[in-house]
SERO-4910 file (N, C-alpha, C, O; in steps of 0.05 Angstrom, whole numbers):
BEGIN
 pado doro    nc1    nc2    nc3   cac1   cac2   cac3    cc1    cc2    cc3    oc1    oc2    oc3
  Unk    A   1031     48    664   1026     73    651   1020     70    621   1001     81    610
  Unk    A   1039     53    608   1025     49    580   1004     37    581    993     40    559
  Unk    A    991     23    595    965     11    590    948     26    600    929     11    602
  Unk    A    939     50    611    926     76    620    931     94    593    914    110    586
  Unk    A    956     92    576    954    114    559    945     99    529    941    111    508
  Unk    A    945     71    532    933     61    510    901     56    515    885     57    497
  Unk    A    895     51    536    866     54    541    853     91    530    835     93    514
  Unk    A    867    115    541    861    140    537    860    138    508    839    149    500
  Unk    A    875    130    488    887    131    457    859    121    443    849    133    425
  Unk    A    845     93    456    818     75    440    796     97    456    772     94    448
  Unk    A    799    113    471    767    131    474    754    141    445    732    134    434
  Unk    A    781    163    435    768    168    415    764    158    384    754    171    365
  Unk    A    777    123    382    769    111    361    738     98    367    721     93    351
  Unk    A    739     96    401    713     80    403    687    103    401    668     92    392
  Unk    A    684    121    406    674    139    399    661    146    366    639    145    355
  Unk    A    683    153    359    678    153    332    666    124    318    653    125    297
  Unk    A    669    103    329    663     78    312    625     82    326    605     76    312
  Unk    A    624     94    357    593     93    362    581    110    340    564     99    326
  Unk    A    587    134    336    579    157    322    570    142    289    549    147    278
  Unk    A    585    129    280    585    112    258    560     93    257    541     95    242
  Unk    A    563     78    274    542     54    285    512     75    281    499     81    261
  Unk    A    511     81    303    487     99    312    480    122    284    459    135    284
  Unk    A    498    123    265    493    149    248    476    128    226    452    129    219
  Unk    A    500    105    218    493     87    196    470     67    201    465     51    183
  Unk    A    456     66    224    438     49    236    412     61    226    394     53    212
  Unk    A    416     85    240    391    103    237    382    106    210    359     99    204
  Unk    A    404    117    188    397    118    162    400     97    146    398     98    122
  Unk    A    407     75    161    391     47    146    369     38    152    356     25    135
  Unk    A    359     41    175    332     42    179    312     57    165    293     48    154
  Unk    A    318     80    167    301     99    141    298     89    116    279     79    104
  Unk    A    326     93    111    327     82     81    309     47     80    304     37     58
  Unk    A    304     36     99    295     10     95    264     11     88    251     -2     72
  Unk    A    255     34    108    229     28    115    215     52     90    190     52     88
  Unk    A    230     70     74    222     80     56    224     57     28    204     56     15
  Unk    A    244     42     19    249     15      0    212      2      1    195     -2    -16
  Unk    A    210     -3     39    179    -19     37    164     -7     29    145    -20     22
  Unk    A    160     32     22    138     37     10    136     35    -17    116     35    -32
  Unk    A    166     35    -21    164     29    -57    155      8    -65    138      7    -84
  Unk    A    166    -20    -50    152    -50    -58    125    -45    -55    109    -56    -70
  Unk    A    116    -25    -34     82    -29    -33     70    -15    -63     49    -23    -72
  Unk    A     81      1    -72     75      9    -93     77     -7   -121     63    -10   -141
  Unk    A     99    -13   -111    107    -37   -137     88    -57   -141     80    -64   -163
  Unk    A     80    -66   -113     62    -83   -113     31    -81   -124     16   -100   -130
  Unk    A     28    -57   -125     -1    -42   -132     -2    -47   -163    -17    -60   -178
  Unk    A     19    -33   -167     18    -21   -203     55    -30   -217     62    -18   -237
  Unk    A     71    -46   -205     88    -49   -222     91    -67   -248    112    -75   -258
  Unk    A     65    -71   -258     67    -91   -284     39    -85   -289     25    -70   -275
  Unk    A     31    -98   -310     -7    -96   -319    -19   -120   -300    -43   -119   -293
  Unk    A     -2   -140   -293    -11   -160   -279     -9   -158   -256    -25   -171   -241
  Unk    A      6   -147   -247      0   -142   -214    -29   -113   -214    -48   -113   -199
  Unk    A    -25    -98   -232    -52    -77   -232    -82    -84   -235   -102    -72   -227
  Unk    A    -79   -111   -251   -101   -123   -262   -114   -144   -242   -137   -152   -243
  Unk    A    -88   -154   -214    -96   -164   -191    -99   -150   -175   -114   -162   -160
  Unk    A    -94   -122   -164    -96   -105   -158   -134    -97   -156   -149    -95   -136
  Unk    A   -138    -94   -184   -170    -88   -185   -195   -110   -173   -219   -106   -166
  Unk    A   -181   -131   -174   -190   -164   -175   -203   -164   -144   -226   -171   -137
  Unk    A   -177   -152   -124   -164   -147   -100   -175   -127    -84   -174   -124    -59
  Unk    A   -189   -110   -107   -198    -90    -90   -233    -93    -90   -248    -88    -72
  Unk    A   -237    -99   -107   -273   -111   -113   -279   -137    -92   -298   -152    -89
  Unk    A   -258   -135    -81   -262   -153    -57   -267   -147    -43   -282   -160    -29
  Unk    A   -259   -123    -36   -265   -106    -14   -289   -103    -13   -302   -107    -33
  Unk    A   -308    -94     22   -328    -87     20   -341    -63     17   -363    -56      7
  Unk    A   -320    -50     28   -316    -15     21   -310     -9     -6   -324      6    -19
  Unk    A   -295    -16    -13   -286    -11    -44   -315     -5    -61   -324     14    -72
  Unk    A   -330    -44    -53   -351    -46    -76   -379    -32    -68   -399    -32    -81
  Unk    A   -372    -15    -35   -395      0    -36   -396     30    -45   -418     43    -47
  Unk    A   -373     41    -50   -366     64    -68   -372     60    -87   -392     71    -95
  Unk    A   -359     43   -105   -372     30   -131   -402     37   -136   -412     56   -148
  Unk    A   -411     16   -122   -441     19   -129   -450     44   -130   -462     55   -148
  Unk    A   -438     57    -96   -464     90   -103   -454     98   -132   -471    107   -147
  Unk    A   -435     96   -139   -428    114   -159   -433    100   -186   -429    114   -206
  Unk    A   -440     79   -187   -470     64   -206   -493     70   -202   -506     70   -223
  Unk    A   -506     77   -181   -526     76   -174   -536    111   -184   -558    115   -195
  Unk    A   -520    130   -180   -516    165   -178   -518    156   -210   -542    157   -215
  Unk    A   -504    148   -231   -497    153   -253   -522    140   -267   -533    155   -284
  Unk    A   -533    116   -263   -563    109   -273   -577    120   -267   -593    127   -285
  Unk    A   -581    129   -243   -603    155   -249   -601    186   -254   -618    202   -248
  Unk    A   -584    189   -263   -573    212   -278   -578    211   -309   -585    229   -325
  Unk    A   -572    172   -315   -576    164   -341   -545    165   -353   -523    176   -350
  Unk    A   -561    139   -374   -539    134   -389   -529    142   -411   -535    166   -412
  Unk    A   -511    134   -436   -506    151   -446   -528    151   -467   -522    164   -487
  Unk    A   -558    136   -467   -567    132   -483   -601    158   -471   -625    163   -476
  Unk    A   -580    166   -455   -603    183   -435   -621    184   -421   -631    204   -410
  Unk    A   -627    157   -422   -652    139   -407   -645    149   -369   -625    142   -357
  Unk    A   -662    165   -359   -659    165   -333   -671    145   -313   -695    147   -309
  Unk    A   -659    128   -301   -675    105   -277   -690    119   -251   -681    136   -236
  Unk    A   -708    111   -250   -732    117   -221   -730     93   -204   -732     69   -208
  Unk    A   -724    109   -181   -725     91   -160   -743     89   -151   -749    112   -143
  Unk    A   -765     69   -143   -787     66   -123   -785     62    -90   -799     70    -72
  Unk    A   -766     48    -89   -757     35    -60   -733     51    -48   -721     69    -61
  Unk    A   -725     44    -20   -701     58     -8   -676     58    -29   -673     40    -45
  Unk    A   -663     76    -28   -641     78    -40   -615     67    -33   -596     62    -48
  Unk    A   -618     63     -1   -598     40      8   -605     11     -4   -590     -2    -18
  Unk    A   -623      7      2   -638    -24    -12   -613    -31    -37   -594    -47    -36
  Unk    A   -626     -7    -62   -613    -14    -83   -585    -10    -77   -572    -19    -96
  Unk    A   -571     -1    -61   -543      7    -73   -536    -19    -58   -517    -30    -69
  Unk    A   -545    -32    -36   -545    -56    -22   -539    -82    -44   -520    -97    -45
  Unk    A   -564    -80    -62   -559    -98    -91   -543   -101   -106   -535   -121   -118
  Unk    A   -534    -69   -106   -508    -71   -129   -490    -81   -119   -478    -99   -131
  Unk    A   -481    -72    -93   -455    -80    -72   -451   -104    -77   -428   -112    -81
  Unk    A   -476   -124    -79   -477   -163    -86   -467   -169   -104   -452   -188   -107
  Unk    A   -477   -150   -125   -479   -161   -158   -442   -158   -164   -430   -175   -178
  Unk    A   -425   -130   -149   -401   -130   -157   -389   -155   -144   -366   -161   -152
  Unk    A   -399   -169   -126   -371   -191   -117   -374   -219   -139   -363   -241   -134
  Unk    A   -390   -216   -164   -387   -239   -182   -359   -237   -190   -346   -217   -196
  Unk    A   -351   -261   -189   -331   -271   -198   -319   -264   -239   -298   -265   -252
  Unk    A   -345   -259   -245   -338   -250   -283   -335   -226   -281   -320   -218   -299
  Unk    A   -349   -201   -259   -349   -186   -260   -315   -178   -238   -312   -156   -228
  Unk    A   -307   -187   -236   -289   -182   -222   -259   -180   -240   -239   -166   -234
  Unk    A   -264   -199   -262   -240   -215   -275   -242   -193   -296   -221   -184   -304
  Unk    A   -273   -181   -309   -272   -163   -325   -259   -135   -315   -245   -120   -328
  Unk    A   -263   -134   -297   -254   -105   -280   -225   -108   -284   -212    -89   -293
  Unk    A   -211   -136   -277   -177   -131   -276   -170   -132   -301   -154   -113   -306
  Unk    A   -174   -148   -323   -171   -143   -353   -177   -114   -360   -159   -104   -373
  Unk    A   -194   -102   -356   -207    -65   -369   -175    -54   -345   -170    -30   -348
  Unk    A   -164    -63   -333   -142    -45   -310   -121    -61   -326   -103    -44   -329
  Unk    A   -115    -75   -334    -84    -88   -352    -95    -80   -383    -75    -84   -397
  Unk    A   -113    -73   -398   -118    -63   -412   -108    -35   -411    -91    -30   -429
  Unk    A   -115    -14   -394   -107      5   -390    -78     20   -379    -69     43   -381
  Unk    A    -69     -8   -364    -46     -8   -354    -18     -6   -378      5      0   -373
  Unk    A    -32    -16   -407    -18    -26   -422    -12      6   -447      7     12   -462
  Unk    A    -36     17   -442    -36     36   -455    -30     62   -445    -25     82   -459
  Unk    A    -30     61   -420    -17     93   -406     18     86   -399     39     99   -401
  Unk    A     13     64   -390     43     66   -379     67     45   -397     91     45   -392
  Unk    A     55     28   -417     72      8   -434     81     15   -452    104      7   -457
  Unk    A     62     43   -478     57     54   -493     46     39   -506     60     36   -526
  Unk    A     22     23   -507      8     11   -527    -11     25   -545    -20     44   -532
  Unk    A    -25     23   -576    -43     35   -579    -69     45   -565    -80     25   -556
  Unk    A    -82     65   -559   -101     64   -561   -125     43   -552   -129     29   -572
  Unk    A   -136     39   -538   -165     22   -530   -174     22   -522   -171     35   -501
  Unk    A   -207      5   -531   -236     13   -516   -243      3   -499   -253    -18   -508
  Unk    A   -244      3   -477   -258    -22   -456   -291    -13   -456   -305      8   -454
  Unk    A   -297    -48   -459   -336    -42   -449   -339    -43   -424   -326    -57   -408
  Unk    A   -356    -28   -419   -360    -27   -391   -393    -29   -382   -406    -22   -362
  Unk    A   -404    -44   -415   -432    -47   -412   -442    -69   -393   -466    -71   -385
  Unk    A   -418    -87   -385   -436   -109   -377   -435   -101   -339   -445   -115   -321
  Unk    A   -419    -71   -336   -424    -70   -306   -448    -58   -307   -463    -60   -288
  Unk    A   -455    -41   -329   -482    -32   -330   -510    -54   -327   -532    -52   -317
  Unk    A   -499    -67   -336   -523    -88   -341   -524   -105   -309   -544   -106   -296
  Unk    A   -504   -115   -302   -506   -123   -272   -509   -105   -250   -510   -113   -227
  Unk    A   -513    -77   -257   -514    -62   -233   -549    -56   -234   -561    -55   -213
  Unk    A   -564    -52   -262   -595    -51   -267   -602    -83   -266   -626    -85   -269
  Unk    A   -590   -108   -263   -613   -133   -252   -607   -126   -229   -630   -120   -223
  Unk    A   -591   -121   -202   -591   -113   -192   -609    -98   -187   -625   -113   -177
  Unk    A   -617    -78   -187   -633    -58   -181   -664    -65   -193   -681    -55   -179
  Unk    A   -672    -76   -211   -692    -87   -217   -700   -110   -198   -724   -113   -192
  Unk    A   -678   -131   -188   -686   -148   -165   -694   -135   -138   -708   -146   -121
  Unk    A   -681   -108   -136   -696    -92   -102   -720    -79   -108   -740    -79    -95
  Unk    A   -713    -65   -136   -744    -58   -149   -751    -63   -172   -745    -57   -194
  Unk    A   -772    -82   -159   -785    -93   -192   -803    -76   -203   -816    -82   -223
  Unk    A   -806    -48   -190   -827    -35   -210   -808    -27   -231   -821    -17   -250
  Unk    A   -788    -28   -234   -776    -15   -248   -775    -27   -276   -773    -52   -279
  Unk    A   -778    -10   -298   -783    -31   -325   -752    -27   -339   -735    -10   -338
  Unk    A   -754    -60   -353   -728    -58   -368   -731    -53   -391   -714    -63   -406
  Unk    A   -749    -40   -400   -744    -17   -422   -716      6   -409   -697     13   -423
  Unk    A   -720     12   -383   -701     33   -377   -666     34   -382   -651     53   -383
  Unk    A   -662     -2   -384   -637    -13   -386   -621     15   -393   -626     28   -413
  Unk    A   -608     19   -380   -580     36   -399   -564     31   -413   -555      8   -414
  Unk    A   -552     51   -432   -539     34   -447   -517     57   -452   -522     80   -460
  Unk    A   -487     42   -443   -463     56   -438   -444     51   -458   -436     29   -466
  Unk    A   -434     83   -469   -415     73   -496   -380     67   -484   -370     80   -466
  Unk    A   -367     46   -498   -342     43   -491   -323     67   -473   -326     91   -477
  Unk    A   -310     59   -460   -282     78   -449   -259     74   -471   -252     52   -479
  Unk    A   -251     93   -478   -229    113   -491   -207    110   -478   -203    129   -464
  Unk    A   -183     88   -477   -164     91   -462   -140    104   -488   -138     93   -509
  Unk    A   -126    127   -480   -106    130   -498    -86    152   -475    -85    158   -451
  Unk    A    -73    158   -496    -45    178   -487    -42    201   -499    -41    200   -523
  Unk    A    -39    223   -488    -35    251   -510     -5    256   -499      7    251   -478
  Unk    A      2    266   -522     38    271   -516     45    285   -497     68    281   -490
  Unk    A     32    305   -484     41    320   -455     36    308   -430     44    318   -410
  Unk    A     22    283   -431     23    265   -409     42    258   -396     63    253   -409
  Unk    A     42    254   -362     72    242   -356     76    214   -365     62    194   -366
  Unk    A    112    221   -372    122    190   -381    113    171   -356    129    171   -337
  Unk    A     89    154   -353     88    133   -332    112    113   -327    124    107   -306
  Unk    A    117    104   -358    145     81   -357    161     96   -334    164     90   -310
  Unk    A    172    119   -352    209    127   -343    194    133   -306    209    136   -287
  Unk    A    167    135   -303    168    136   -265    161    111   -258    170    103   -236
  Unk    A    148     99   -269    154     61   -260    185     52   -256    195     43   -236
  Unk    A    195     57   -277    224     45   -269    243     59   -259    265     48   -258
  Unk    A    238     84   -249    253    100   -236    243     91   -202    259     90   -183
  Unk    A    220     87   -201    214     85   -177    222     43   -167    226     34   -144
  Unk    A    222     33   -187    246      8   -183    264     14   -177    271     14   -153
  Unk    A    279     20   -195    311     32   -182    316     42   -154    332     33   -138
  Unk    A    295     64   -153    300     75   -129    297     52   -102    314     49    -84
  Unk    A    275     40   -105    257     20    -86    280     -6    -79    282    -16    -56
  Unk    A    297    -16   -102    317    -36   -103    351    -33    -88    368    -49    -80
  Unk    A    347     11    -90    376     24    -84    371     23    -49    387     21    -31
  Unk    A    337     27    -50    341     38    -14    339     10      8    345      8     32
  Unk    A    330     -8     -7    326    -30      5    358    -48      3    364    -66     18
  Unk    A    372    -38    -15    403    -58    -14    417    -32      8    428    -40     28
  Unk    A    417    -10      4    429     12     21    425     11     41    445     12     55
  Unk    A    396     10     55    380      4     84    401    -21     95    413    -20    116
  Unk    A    401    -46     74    410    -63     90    436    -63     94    444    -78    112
  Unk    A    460    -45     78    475    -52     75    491    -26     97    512    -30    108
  Unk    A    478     -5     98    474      3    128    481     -5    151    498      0    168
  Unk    A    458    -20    147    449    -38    183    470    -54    188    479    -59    210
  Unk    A    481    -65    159    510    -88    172    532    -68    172    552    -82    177
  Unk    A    538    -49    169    559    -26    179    558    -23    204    576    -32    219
  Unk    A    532     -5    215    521     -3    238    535    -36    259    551    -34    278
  Unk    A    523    -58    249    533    -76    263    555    -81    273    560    -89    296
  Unk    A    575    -77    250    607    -85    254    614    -71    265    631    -78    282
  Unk    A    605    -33    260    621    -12    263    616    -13    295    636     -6    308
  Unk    A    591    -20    312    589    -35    341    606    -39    360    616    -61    359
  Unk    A    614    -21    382    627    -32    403    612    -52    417    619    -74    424
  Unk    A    586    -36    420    574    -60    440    579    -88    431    591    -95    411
  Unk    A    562   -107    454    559   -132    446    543   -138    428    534   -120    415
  Unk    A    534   -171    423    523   -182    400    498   -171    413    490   -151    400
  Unk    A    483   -178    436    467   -183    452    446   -143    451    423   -137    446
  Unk    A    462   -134    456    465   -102    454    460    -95    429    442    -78    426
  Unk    A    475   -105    401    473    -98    382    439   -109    371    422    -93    364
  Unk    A    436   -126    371    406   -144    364    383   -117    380    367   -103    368
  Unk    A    386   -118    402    365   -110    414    362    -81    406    339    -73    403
  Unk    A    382    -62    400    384    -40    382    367    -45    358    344    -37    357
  Unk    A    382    -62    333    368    -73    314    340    -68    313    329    -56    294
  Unk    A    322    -80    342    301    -87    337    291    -66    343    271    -59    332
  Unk    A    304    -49    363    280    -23    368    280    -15    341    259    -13    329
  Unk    A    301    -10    332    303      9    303    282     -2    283    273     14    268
  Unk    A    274    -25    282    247    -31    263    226    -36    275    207    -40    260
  Unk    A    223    -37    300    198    -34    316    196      4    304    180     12    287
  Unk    A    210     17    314    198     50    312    192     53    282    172     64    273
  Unk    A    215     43    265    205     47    237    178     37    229    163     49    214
  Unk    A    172     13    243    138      5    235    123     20    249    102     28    238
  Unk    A    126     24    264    111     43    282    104     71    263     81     80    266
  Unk    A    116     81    250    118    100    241    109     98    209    110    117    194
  Unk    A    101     74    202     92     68    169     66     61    186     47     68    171
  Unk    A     55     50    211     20     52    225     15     75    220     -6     79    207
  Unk    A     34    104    228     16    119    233     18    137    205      5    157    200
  Unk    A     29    129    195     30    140    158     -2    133    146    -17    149    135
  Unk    A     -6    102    152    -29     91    140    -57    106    150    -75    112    135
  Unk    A    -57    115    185    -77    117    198    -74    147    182    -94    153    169
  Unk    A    -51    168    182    -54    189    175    -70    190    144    -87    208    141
  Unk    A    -63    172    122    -77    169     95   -103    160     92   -113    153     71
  Unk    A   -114    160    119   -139    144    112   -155    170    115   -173    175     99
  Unk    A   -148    185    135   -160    212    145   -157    240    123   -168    262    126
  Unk    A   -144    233    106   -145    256     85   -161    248     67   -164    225     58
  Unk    A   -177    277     61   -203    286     48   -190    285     21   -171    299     14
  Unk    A   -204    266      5   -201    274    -27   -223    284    -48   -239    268    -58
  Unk    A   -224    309    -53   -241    311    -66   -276    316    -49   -281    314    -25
  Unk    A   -289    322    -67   -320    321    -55   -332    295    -46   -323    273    -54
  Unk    A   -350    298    -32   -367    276    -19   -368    250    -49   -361    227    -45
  Unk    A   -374    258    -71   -384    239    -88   -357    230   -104   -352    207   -109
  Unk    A   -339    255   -113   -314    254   -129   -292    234   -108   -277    218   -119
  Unk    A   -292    236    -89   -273    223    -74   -274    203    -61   -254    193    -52
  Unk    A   -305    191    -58   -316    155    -37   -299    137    -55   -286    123    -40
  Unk    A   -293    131    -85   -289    115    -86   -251    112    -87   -237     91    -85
  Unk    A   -242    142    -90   -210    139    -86   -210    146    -54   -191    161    -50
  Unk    A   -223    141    -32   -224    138     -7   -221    107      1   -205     93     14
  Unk    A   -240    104    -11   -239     71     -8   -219     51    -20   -222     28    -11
  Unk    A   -195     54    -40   -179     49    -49   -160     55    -29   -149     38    -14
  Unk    A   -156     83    -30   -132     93      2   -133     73     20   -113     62     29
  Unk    A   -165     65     29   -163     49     45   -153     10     59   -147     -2     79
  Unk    A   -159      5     20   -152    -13     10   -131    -17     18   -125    -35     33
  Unk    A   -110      8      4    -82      3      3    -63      2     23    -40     -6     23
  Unk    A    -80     14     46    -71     23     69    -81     -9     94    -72    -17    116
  Unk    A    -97    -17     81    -95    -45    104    -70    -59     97    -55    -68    114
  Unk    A    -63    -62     65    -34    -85     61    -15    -71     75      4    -83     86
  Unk    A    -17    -41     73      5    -21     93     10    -35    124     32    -43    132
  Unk    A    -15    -34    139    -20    -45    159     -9    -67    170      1    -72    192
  Unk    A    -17    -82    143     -3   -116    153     26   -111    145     40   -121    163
  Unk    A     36   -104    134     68   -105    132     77    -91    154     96    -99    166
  Unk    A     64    -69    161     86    -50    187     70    -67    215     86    -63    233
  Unk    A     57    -77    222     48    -88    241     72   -108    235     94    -99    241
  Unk    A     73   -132    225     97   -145    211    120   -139    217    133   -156    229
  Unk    A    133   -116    211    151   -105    215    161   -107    249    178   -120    261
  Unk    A    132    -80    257    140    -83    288    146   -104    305    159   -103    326
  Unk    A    133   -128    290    131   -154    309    161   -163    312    175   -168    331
  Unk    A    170   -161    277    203   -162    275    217   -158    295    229   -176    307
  Unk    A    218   -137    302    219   -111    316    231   -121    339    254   -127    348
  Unk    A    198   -120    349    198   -130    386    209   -157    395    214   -164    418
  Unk    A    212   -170    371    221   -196    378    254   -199    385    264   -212    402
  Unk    A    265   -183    364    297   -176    363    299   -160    385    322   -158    392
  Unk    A    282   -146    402    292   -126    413    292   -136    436    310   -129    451
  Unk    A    267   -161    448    266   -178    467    284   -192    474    292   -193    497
  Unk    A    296   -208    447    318   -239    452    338   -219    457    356   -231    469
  Unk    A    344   -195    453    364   -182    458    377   -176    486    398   -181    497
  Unk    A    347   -160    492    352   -151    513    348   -179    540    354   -175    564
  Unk    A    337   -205    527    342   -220    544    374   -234    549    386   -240    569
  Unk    A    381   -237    522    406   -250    522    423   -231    533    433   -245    551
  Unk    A    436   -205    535    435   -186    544    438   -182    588    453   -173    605
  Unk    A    410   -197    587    409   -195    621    425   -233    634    435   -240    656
  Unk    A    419   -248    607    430   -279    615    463   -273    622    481   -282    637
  Unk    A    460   -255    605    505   -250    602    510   -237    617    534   -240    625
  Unk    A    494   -216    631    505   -207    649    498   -216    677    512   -208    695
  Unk    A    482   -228    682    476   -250    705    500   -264    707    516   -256    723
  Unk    A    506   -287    693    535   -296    691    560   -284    697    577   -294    711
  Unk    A    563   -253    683    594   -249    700    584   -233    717    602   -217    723
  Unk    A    558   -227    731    555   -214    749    561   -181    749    574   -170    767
  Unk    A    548   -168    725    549   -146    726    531   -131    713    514   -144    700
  Unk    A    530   -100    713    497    -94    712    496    -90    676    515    -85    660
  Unk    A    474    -94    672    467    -92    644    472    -58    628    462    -38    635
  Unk    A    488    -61    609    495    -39    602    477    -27    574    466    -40    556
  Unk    A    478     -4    576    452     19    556    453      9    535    439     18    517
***
């Protein structure tokens, strides 16, 4: 009889310890897989040097540098600031084809991430004031276009006055949300994990049970930063011309998205596999059926 009324007595501690497990699991999982969007951000823009690889990173891209171009291509023949308007003779794909080439140079690439840690330095570091040239993309985007069309005379060269990087005092503080968004990114990622080992201990189940839990819980969490990425690729920014080239960035940013939550899932399925195999080995052995 006492061992029937001490078994009745552990229902409802074991209970409460699932409720715990299953409560603290779940919102370490969240909390984990929101921490990875902060590192992804961090990773974008948390220093001038990661921003300035960032741009390096993205002119890599092929999409990236074909937004680019149209929007070299739209702006020279609109004219520069010297007002000179460019005529095209030949297809218009042709040339934007040219420019797309001329952006994967390597000087032009390195200038792009310097003019982005330049800028990086002055919106969000508080540095003075500065000018970036941005004549020499002008100038590689017209040999360019002079090599698809040579009627074109370089009398027309354009000629582009410096960018103006500065700060007006009603601007948002960038710093105090850079390092707020550290903080936060460092709290959810020690919280997430520190969670999941609650969740673990706080565990009736077995080891075998507990793992294979584990893994669904970051299989669905990656699952769910895929369809974040697939959802950000499909939102409209802006007009046809205002928005190709922060489309193509989204998109950018959204493949490293990709490879981390694919990543993730693999995590995932793998823990959730050895689990659920170790799981069916143990219970083969004492001969009993595999439990939920």
């Amino acid at each position: 009889m006492n061992t029937d009324l001490d078994q009745i007595a552990k229902l409802p501690r074991r209970r409460g310890r699932r409720v715990v497990s299953s409560l603290a699991g779940g919102a370490g999982t969240l909390a984990f897989i929101i921490g990875v969007l902060g590192l992804l951000v961090l990773s974008f823009v948390g220093s001038s040097a990661s921003a300035s690889s960032t741009i390096r990173a993205a002119l890599g891209s092929g999409e990236v540098r074909r937004a680019v171009a149209e929007e070299l291509v739209d702006k020279l023949q609109e004219g520069g600031d010297n007002g000179v308007k460019l005529v095209i003779f030949v297809a218009r794909s042709k040339v934007v084809d040219a420019v797309e080439v001329s952006l994967s140079d390597g000087k032009l690439r390195d200038a792009a991430g310097d003019a982005a840690a330049t800028a990086y330095g002055v919106l969000v570091e508080g540095k003075p004031r500065a000018f970036v040239n941005i004549q020499m993309f002008a100038d590689a985007a017209f040999m360019a276009i002079r090599f698809a069309d040579p009627f074109v005379s370089l009398g027309l060269s354009p000629q582009v006055d410096p960018l103006e990087i500065s700060r007006d005092d009603d601007d948002p503080d960038l710093s105090n949300i850079r390092t707020w968004t550290f903080v936060a990114t460092v709290a959810l990622l020690l919280g997430g994990l520190a969670l999941s080992a609650i969740s673990w201990f706080a565990s009736v189940a077995g080891r075998w049970t507990r793992l294979r839990r584990l893994g669904i819980r970051l299989a669905v969490g990656g699952v769910g930063l895929v369809a974040l990425a697939y959802l950000a690729r499909t939102a409209s920014i802006g007009t046809d011309r205002e928005g190709r080239i922060a489309e193509a960035l989204v998109s950018f940013a959204t493949d490293r998205l990709l490879q981390w939550s694919f990543t993730l899932v693999a995590v995932g399925a793998v823990a959730a596999v050895v689990g659920a195999t170790g799981l069916k080995i143990g219970a083969k052995r004492l001969g009993v059926a595999v439990d939920a």
